[in-house]
C-alpha positions, 0 to 999 in steps of 0.5 A: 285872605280868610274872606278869599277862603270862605268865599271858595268853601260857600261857592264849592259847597253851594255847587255839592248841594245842588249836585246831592239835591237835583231834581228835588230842589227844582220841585221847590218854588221860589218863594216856597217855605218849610213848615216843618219845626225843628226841636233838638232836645239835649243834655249836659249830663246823661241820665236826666231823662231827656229820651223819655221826655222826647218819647211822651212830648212826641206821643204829646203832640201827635195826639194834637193832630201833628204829623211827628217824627223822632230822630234818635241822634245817640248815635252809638247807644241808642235807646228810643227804640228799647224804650218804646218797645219795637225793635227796627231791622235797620237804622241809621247805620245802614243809612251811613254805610249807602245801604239804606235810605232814611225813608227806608228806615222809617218805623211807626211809633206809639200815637202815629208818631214816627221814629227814625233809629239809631244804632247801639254798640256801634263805636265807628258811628259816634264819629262821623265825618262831616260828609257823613253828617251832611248826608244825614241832613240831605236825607232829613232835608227830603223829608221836611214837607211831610212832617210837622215836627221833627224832634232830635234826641241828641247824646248828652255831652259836649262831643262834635256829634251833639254840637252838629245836631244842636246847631241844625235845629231851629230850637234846642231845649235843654232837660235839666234836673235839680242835681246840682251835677246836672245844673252844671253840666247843662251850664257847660253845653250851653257855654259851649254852643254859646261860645264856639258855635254862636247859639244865644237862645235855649229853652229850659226844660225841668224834669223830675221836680217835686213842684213849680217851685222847685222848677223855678228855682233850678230856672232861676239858678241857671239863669243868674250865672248865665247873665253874668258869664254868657251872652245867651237868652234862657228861655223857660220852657217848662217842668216834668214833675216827679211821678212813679208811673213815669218808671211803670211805662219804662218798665213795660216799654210804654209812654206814660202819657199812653198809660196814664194819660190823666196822671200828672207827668202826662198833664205836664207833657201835654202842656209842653205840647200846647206850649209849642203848638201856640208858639212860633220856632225862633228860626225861620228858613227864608226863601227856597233855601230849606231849614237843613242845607241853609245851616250847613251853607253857614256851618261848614265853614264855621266848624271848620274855622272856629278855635277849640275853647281853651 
């Protein structure tokens, strides 16, 4: 009887996306594929840096010659914007409420780089229905042959909003500091999308360390526990060590790697940057199914079916 059930969602869902999609699916071909990489960059616990990191990886990897754009995904404080110093007339509140269309929206950062913002203080935003959601991807999804990389910066946390994110890229890196407060929490996300959501592969990101060493300890830690506990794979992606002109930039509304492109947090992300242009994306659209509507065929049943963790 569940089989029946998620039969007739897959058959009524295909046919809602082949009415949303229309003629842009017919411009696709057959054997066409996306080259657009998909890049959540996510937090158990707030205050790690995570939209600073996303900020300098971005202008990082513009000054590679990538085509990026950066979805601020803390839907209701959102702060990208604030962080890099421009002030945008509309967001994606104005997309949600059918008044705005994501290209619309679309405003230029620092490095070419492009930014997709959010809204700030605007409570009714942070929880979205699935339709809304899905409408935010079917824009997105118009968009995948424009970019080469797409970063999102998720909330931090465990809520439905950081999940459904999470779960539409094909990579999701985790910013985790030496805290012990934030090892723990960046352990109970990654449980979560382990456990309810069928994640197995994260990329490990260290921020504000004083050395290698300590990134590879804090690496280490997680990992040991996540062997034990969890049928997952943490992949080491890297360390941004400790610098004082990381809060400078901040200050003034500017990326360190545009101010001090020589000091050493700006050397660590423009590592990061090479990392990901010499390595492939973990999940790969097949076929003319694009990245976004393939995981929303899967996950739409799957949010909807999964128990809530005890």
């Amino acid at each position: 009887m569940k089989e029946k059930n998620a039969s007739n969602k897959v058959i009524s869902l295909t046919k809602r996306i082949s009415d949303k999609k229309g003629k842009a699916v017919k411009k696709q071909s057959k054997n066409s594929r996306s080259n657009m990489r998909v890049i959540a960059v996510t937090s158990g616990k707030g205050g790690v840096g995570k939209t600073n990191i996303v900020a300098n990886l971005g202008y990082a990897l513009s000054e590679k010659g990538k085509s990026v754009l950066v979805l601020d995904a803390d839907l209701g404080l959102a702060n990208l914007d604030v962080l890099l110093g421009i002030a945008p007339k509309y967001n994606l509140s104005h997309v949600i409420a059918g008044k705005k269309s994501i290209s619309d929206i679309i405003v230029e950062g620092p490095g070419n780089m492009k930014i997709l913002p959010a809204s700030s203080g605007i409570q009714e935003i942070t929880r979205l229905r699935k339709e809304q959601k899905m409408q935010i991807l079917n824009e997105l999804d118009l968009l995948i042959d424009t970019f080469d990389i797409l970063l999102i910066d998720t909330a931090a946390g465990i809520s439905s909003n950081v999940m459904y994110f999470n779960v539409s890229a094909q990579e999701i890196v985790v910013v985790v500091t030496p805290e012990p407060t934030s090892i723990t929490d960046a352990y109970a996300l990654m449980k979560v999308l382990s456990v309810k959501y069928s994640e197995k592969h994260f990329k490990l990101l260290v921020n504000w360390v004083v050395s290698e060493q300590e990134a590879n300890q804090v690496f280490s830690q997680l990992r040991l526990v996540s062997d034990k506990f969890l049928d997952i794979q943490i992949e080491y992606f890297g360390y941004i060590l400790f610098d004082k002109n990381i809060a400078k930039g901040i200050r003034v509304q500017k990326v360190v790697k545009e101010m001090y492109p020589d000091t050493q947090a700006s050397r660590c992300f423009a590592d990061l940057a090479e990392n990901i242009c010499k390595t492939s994306p973990i999940h790969i659209p097949d076929g003319d199914t694009s990245f976004f509507w393939r995981h929303l065929l899967q996950d739409d049943i799957y949010f909807s079916s999964v128990p809530s963790l005890p």
